[in-house]
C-alpha positions as CSV (number, residue, x, y, z in Angstrom):
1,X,33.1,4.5,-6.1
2,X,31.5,3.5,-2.5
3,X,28.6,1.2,-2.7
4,X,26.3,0.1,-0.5
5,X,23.8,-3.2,-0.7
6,X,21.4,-3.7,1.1
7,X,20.8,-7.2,1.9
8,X,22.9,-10.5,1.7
9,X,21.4,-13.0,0.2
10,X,22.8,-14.6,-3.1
11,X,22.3,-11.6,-4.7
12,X,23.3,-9.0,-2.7
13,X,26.4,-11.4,-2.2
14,X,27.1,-11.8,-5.9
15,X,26.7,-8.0,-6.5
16,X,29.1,-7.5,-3.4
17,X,31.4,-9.6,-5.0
18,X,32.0,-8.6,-8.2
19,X,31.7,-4.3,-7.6
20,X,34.8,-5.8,-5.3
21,X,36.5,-7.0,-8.6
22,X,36.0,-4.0,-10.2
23,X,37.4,-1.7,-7.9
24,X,34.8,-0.3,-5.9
25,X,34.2,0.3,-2.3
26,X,31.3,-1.8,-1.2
27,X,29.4,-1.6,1.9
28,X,26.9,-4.7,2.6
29,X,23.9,-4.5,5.2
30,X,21.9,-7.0,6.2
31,X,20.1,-7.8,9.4
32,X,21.0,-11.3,9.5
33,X,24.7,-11.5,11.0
34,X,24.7,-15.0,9.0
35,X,23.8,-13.6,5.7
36,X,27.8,-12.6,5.4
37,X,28.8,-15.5,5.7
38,X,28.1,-15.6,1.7
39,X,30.2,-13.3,1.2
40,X,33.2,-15.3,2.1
41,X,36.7,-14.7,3.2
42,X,38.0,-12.5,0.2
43,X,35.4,-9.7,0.9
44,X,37.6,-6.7,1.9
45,X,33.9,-4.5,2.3
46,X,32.5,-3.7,5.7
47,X,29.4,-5.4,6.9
48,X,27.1,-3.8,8.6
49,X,24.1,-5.5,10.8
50,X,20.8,-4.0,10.7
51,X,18.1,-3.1,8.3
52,X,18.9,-1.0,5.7
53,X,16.0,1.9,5.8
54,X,17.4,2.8,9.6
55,X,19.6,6.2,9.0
56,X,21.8,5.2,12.1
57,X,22.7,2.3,10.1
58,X,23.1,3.8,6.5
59,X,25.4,6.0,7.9
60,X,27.6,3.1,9.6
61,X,27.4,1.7,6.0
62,X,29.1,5.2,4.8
63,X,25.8,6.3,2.6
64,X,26.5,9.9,3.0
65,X,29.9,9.0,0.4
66,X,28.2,6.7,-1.4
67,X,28.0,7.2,-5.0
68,X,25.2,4.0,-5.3
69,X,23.1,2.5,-3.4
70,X,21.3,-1.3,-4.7
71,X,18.1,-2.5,-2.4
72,X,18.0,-6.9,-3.0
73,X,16.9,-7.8,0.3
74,X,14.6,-10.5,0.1
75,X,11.4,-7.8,1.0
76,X,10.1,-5.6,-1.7
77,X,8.5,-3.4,1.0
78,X,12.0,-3.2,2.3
79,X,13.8,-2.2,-0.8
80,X,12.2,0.6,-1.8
81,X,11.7,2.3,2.0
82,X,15.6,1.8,1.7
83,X,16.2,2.9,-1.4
84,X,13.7,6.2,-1.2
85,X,15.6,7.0,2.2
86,X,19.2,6.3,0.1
87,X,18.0,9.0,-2.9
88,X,16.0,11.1,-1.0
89,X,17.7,11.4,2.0
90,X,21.4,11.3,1.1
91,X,20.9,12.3,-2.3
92,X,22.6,8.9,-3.4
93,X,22.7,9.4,-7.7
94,X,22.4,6.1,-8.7
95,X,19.8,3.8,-6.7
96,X,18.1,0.8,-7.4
97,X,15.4,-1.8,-5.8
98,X,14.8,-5.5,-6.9
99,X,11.0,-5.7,-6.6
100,X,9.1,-9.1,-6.9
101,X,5.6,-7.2,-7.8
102,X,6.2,-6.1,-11.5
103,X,2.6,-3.9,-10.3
104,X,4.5,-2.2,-7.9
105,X,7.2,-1.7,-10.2
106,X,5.5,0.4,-12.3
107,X,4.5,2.7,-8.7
108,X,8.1,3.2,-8.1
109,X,9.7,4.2,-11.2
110,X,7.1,6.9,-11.6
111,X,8.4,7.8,-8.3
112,X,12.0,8.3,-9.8
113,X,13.7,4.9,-8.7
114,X,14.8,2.1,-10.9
115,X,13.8,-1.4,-10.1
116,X,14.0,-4.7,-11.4
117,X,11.3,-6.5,-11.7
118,X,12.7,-9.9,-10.9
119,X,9.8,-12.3,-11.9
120,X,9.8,-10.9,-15.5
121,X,13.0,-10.3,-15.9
122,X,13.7,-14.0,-14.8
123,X,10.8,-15.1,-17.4
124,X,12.6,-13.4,-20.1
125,X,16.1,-14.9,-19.5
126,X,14.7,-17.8,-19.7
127,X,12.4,-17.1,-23.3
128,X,16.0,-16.1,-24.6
129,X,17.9,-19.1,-23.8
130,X,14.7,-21.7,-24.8
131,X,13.3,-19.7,-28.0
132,X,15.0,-19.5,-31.7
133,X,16.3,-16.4,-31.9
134,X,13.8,-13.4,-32.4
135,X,11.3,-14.8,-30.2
136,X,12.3,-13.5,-26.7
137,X,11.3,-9.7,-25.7
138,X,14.3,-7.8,-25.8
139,X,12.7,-5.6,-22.9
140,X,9.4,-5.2,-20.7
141,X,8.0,-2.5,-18.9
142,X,8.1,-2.7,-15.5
143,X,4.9,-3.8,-14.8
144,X,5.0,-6.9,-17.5
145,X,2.2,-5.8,-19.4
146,X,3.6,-4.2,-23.0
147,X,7.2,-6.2,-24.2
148,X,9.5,-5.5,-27.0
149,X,10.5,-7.7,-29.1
150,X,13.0,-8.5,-32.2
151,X,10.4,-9.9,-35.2
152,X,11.4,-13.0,-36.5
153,X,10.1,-12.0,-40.1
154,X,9.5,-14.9,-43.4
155,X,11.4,-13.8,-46.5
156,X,8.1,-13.2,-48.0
157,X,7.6,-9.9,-46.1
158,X,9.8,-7.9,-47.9
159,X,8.1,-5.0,-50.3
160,X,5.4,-5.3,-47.6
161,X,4.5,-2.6,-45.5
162,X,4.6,-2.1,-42.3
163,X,0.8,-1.0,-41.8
164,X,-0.1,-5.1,-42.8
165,X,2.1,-6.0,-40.6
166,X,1.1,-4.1,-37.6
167,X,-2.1,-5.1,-38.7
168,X,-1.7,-8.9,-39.4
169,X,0.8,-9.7,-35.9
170,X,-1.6,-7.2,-33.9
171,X,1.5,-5.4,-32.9
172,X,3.4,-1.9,-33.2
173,X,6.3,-1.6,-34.7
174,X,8.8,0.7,-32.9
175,X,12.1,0.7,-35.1
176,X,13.8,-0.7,-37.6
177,X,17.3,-1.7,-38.4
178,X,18.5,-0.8,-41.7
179,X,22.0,-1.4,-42.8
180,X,23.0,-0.7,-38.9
181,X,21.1,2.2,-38.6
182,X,17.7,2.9,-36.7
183,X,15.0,4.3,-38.8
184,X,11.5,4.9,-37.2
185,X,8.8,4.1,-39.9
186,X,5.6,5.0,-40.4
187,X,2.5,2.8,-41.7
188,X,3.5,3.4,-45.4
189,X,7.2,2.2,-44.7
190,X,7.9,-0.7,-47.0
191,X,10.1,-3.5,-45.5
192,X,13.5,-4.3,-47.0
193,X,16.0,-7.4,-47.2
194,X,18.3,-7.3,-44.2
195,X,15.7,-5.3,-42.1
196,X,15.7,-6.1,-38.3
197,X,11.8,-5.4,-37.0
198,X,11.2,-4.1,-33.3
199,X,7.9,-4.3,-32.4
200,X,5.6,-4.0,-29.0
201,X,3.2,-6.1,-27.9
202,X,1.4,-7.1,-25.2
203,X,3.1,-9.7,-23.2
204,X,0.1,-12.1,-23.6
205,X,-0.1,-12.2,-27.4
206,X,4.2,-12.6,-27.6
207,X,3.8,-16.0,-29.1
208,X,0.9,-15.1,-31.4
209,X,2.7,-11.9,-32.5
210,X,5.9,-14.1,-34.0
211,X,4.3,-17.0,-34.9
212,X,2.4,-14.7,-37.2
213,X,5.7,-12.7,-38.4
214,X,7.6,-15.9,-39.1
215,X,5.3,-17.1,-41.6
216,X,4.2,-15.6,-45.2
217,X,1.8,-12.7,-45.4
218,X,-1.6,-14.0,-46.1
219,X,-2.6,-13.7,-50.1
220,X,-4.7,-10.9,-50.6
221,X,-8.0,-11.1,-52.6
């Protein structure tokens, strides 16, 4: 497949890289002639100064074949003129823009193209290196605002049910893995040895939301 980046940076770079090692095509712009020098002397792609929303220049990068197109220039602005010009333009299938405003994020995939929100995502690679296990989102929204995340549940919750603790963790819980097999419960579902809780939350209460999970249910009166 032929791919075009736009943007050389680290990223870009990276990305260039390893589509390279995978057997792709790749295409990198950037209007920096020495951004490619990151790309060093086993890149075998074409390089193609300028920036990457200019039609002359997309088309000197080989858009019109290009079965993806990936905006990680250093300029949110940037990446999503470029990548609306890639999918509506040229009709690219698969597109997407690294944006740095998770806000804007949310904009743009209403608007039909995939981002990456690259201060949350960061934030959460780092949760799931530094936390116990259970106690990183397994994915956000693109704005940052709601996060699921795997419940690190106390022993004492089984034969409770989920209703207490949705209610207790101030949280929903979206699924369940039972026995390798996703169930979606309700508020009477009672929870069962072995049972791996996802639940959403609002990003701000994350902490609160396992701490709460990871200890014994209160005892009720």
């Amino acid at each position: 497949m032929h791919v075009v980046i736009m943007g050389c940076g680290r990223v870009g770079a990276s990305l260039a890289a390893a589509l390279e090692r995978l057997g792709h095509d790749v295409a990198v712009i950037d209007k920096s002639r020495e951004a490619f020098r990151r790309l060093g002397s086993g890149f075998h792609g074409r390089q193609v100064l300028g920036v990457g929303f200019d039609r002359g220049v997309l088309e000197e990068a080989g858009i019109e074949r290009a079965g993806a197109f990936a905006a990680v220039s250093s300029g949110d602005n940037s990446n999503i003129i470029s990548a609306r010009v890639a999918r509506e333009t040229f009709g690219v299938d698969h597109v997407v823009a690294r944006i740095y405003d998770s806000k804007r994020a949310a904009v743009y995939e209403r608007l039909g193209i995939p981002t990456v929100a690259t201060v949350p995502w960061t934030t959460d690679r780092f949760l799931r290196t530094l936390l116990p296990d259970g106690a990183a989102t397994s994915w956000r929204e693109p704005t940052g605002t709601v996060a699921l995340l795997q419940l690190p549940l106390h022993e004492d919750w089984i034969g409770h049910s989920v209703r207490r603790l949705e209610t207790e963790t101030g949280s929903r819980v979206a699924f369940i893995m039972r026995f390798g097999t996703g169930v979606l419960p309700d508020a009477r579902t009672v929870l069962q040895a072995d049972d791996v809780v996802y639940a959403a939350a609002l990003s701000g209460t994350v902490t609160d939301v396992t701490s709460v999970a990871a200890r014994a249910p209160r005892e009720e009166n």
